[in-house]
N, C-alpha and C positions, 0 to 999 in steps of 0.2 A: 386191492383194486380201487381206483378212484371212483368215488360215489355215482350214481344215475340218481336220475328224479324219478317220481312214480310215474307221472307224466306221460312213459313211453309205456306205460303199462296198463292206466286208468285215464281215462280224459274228462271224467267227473267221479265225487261218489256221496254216497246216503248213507248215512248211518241214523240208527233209530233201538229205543229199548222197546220192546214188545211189552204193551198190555193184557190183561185178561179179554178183552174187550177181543182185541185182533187177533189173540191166539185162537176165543169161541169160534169166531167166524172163519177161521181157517180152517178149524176142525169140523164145520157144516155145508162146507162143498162150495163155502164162494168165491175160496179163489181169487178176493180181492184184497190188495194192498194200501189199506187205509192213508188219511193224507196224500194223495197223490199230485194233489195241484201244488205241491213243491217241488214234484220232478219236473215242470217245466223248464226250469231252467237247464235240466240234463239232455231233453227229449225235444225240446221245441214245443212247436203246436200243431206237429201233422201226424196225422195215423202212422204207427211202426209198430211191427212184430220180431221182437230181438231174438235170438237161439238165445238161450239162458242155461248156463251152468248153476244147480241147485246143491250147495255143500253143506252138510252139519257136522259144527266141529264140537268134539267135548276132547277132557283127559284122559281119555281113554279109548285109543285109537280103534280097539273093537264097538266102538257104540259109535264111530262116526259114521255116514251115509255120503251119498254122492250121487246126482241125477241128471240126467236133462232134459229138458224142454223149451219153453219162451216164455215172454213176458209179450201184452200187447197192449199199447197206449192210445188209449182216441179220445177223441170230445162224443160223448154220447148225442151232442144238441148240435152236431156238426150240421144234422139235415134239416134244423128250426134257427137258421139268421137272425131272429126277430129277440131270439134268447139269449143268454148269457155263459158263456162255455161251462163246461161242466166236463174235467177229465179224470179220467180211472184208467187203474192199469191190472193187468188179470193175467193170472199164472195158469200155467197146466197145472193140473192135478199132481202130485209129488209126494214121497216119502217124507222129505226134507221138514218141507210145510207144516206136514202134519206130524212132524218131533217135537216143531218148535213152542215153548214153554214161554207164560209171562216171564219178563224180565230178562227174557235172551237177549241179545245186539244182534240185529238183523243189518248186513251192512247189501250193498246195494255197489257194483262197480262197475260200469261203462266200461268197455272197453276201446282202443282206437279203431276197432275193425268192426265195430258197433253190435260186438255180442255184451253179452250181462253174464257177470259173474253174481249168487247173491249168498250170503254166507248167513247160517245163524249159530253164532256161540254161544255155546252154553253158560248162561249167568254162574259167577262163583269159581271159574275158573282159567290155572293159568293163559288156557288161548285165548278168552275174552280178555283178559288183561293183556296179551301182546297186540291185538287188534285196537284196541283203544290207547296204546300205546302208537300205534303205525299211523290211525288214521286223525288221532287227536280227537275223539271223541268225547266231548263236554261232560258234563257229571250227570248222573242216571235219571235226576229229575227234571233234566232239559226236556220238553215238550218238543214233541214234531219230529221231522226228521233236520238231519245237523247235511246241510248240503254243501260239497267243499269241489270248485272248479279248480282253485289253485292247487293242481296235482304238482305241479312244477316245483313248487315251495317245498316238500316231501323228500328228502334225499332217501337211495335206498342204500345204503352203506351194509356192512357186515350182520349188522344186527335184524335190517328190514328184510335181509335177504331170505334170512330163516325165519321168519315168519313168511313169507308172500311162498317159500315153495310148501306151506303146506295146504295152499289153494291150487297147487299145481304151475304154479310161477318161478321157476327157477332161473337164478340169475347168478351166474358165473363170468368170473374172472376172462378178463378177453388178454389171452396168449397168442404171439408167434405161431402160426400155423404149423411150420418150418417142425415145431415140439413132434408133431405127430411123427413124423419120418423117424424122429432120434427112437419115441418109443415103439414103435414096430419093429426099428432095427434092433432096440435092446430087448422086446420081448416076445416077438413073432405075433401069432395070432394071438396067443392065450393071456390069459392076465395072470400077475402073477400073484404073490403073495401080495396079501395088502402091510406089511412090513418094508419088503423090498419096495413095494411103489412110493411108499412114504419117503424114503429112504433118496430113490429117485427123484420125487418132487423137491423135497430138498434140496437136493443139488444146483436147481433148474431156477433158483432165488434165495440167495445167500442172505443170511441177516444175523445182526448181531446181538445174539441172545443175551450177552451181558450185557446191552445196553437198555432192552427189556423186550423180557420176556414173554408179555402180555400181547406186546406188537409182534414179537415171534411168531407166536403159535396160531393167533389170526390169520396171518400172512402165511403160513406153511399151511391151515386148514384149507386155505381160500384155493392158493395154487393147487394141492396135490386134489380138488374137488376140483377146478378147471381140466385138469390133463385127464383126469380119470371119468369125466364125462366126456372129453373128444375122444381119446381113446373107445369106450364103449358105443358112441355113436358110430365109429368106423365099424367095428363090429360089429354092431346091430344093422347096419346097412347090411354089410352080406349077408344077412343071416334074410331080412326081410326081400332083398332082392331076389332069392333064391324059390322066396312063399314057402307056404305053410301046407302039409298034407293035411292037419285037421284044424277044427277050433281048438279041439284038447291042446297043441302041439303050439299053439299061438298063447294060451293060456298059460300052457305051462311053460313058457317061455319069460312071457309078462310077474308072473310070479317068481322066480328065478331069480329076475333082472329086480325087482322090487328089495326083495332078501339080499341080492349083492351089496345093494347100496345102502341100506339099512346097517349090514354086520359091519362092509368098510368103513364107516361113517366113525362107529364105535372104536374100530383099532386103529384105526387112522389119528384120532384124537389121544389113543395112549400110546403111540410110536413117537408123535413127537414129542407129550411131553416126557417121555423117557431119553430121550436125544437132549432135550434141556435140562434134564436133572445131569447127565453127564457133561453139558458144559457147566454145569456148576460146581462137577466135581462131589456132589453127592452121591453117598453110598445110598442102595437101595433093592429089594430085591421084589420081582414084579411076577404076580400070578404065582406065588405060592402057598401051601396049604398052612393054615389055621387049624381051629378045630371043625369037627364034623364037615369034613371036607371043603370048606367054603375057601378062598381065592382071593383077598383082598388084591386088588389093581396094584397098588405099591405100600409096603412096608420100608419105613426109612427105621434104622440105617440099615436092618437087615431082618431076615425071618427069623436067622438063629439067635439072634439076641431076645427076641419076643418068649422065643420056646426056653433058651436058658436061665432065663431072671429066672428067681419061686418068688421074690415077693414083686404082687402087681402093682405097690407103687410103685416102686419104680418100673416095672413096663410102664405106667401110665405116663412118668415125670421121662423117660428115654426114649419109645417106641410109639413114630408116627403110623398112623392108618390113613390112606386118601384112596377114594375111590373116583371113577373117572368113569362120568355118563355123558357121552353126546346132550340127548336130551335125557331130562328125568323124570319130569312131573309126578306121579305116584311112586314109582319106579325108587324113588331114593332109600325108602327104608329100607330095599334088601342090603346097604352097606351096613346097617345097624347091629346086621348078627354076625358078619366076616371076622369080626374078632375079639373074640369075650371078652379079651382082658384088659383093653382098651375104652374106658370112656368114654372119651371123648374124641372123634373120627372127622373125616375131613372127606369133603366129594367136589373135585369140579367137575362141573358142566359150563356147555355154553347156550343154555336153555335159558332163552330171554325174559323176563319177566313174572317168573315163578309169583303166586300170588302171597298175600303176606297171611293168610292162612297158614298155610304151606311151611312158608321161610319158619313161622310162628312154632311152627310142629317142629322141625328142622333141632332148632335152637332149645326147646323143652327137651328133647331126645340128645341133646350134647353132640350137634352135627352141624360141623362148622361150613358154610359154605363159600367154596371159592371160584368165579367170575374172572375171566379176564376183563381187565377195565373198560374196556371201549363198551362190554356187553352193561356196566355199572348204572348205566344211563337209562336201561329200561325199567331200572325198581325204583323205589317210593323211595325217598329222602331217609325216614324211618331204617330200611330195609337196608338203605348204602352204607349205614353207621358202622353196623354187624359185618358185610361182605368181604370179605378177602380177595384180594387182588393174585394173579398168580406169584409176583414177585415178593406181596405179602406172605404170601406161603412155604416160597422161598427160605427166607431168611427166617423165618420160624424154625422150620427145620433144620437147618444150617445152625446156627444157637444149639437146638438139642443135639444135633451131631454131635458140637464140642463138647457137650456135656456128657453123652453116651464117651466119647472115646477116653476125659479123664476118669471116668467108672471103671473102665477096661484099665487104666493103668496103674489104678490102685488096688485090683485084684492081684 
């Protein structure tokens, strides 16, 4: 999809590292947002009371929260002329608030319909390093808060986009309407397998994967997530046109619909690149067992080769392992046990900005990681030296193929 600005999404924002200072008094009921005569330039100079989305993000999607309330801005000496303004800005009471720890990024975002979104990350980890990736936030001993009108300047291309939807911002691909008719006509009401939609999407944006790869799979993520959100939205209209007999029934509706997109997300990203190992004519065999039952994503050139060697060098020098996470943040070690006899293992994701922690552990554990390029841009210089491109990964395996197939022919 061609890039947007943030622009259409933030029309100022504040970013700020929390001190011990303003975490105390957040945790003593005051409610107030220290520094504030630097949102002037966000707010003006006239009393406003914003709806305020209140988010806490960590790595660990069970310990994030979500609230709402407002934010309210005034000059306290607004009803003494004779003084010199004095403005504060004061939250509702919140869960959020009272998460937030020294040294979190407290980000701060106007919206164009003049609600506030305020997010605080958790210091140390990767979503505080994609946000400080997103919004250009200066290094942790910048003072104040970092004020940026130029939203315009912010393109949100592929990589911005996954971050902004985990504040609830999603931004999708803008498709031919015309799509929807073809997929009702091809699937009726129901959705189908997320294989076949893969499959589908594909169709609906041809590219050429040996020209690369990298641009492939971007472009096939980005469309089969356009059509599979207007699709669902057609569906969710009926469904809500119809209402709800209870809260349960609306709940568990919302939870359903969360779980859809969460598992498609995942097999969505190993459909296609399974469709590009086959135009490259790589052998490979996907979702089979190992030991104690575990399922490596894809075994190159094949499973039965892995189970036939006895000696594990050579599984090690013939027999690829890659695993394949949407996102991964902690999540990556479980590819480290999928297959004993492999060393050293291989995972993409398109999880932006992994921190170099992280990458750090990654690479001590013999877990190579691989990015498509365009995502290359969100790690530290350091971190791009080490990453693998998917076409990088390519032709690594492609190498061991020919070397697995002259083993087979001198047996």
């Amino acid at each position: 999809m061609s890039a947007e600005n943030l622009s259409r999404y933030f029309s100022g924002i504040a970013t700020k590292y929390l001190s011990e200072v303003e975490v105390n008094s957040y945790k003593s009921n005051q409610h107030e947002l220290h520094g504030a005569s630097a949102f002037k330039e966000l707010f003006g100079e006239i009393k406003q009371v914003f709806p305020t989305r209140f988010i806490y993000l960590t790595d660990d999607e069970d310990n994030c929260l979500t609230g709402n309330g407002s934010l309210t801005w005034y000059d306290t000496r607004e009803q003494n002329p004779r003084r010199s303004s004095e403005y504060r800005i004061y939250y509702t009471n919140n869960t959020v608030m009272e998460k937030a720890a020294a040294g979190d990024l407290l980000i701060l975002g106007l919206r164009p319909d003049k609600s506030i979104i305020v997010v605080i990350a958790e210091a140390g980890t990767t979503i505080e390093k994609q946000f400080i990736y997103l919004f250009k936030k200066p290094a942790e001993d910048t003072p104040g808060y970092t004020i940026n009108m130029e939203t315009s300047n912010i393109e949100t291309g592929f990589v911005e986009r996954i971050i902004l939807e985990q504040i609830g911002i999603d931004i999708v691909e803008k498709v031919d309407e015309s799509i929807l008719d073809k997929i009702i006509e091809k699937f009726g009401a129901g959705f189908p397998s997320t294989k076949v939609f893969s499959e589908f999407s594909r169709s609906t944006l041809p590219v050429n994967t040996k020209y690369n790869p990298d641009h492939a799979l971007v472009k096939w993520l980005e469309r089969e997530e356009a059509l599979f959100r207007m699709f669902e939205q057609y569906q969710l209209e009926t469904i809500v046109k119809h209402g709800f007999n209870s809260v349960d029934d609306f709940v568990q509706l919302a939870i359903s619909v969360i779980n859809r997109r969460k598992s498609r997300a995942g097999l969505s990203l190993q459909n296609h690149l399974e469709q590009i190992f086959v135009d490259y004519n790589l052998s490979f065999s996907a979702q089979k067992v190992t030991e104690n039952r575990a399922k490596p994503d894809f075994v190159f050139p094949d499973i039965d080769l892995y189970h036939r060697l006895s000696d594990d060098e050579l599984v090690e020098e013939l027999v690829t392992v890659l695993g394949a996470k949407y996102s991964c943040k902690d999540r990556w070690r479980q590819i480290l046990s999928e297959a004993g006899r492999v060393k050293t293992k291989y995972l993409i994701t398109i999880e932006p900005g992994i921190t170099s922690n992280q990458t750090d552990e990654m690479h001590n554990n013999q877990l190579r990681l691989v990015v498509p390029e365009e995502i290359h841009k969100s790690y530290n210089p350091l971190q791009r030296q080490w990453l693998l491109t998917l076409d990088d990964f390519i032709k690594l395996t492609a190498e061991r193929e020919v070397k697995g197939k002259d083993y087979n022919k001198r047996q």
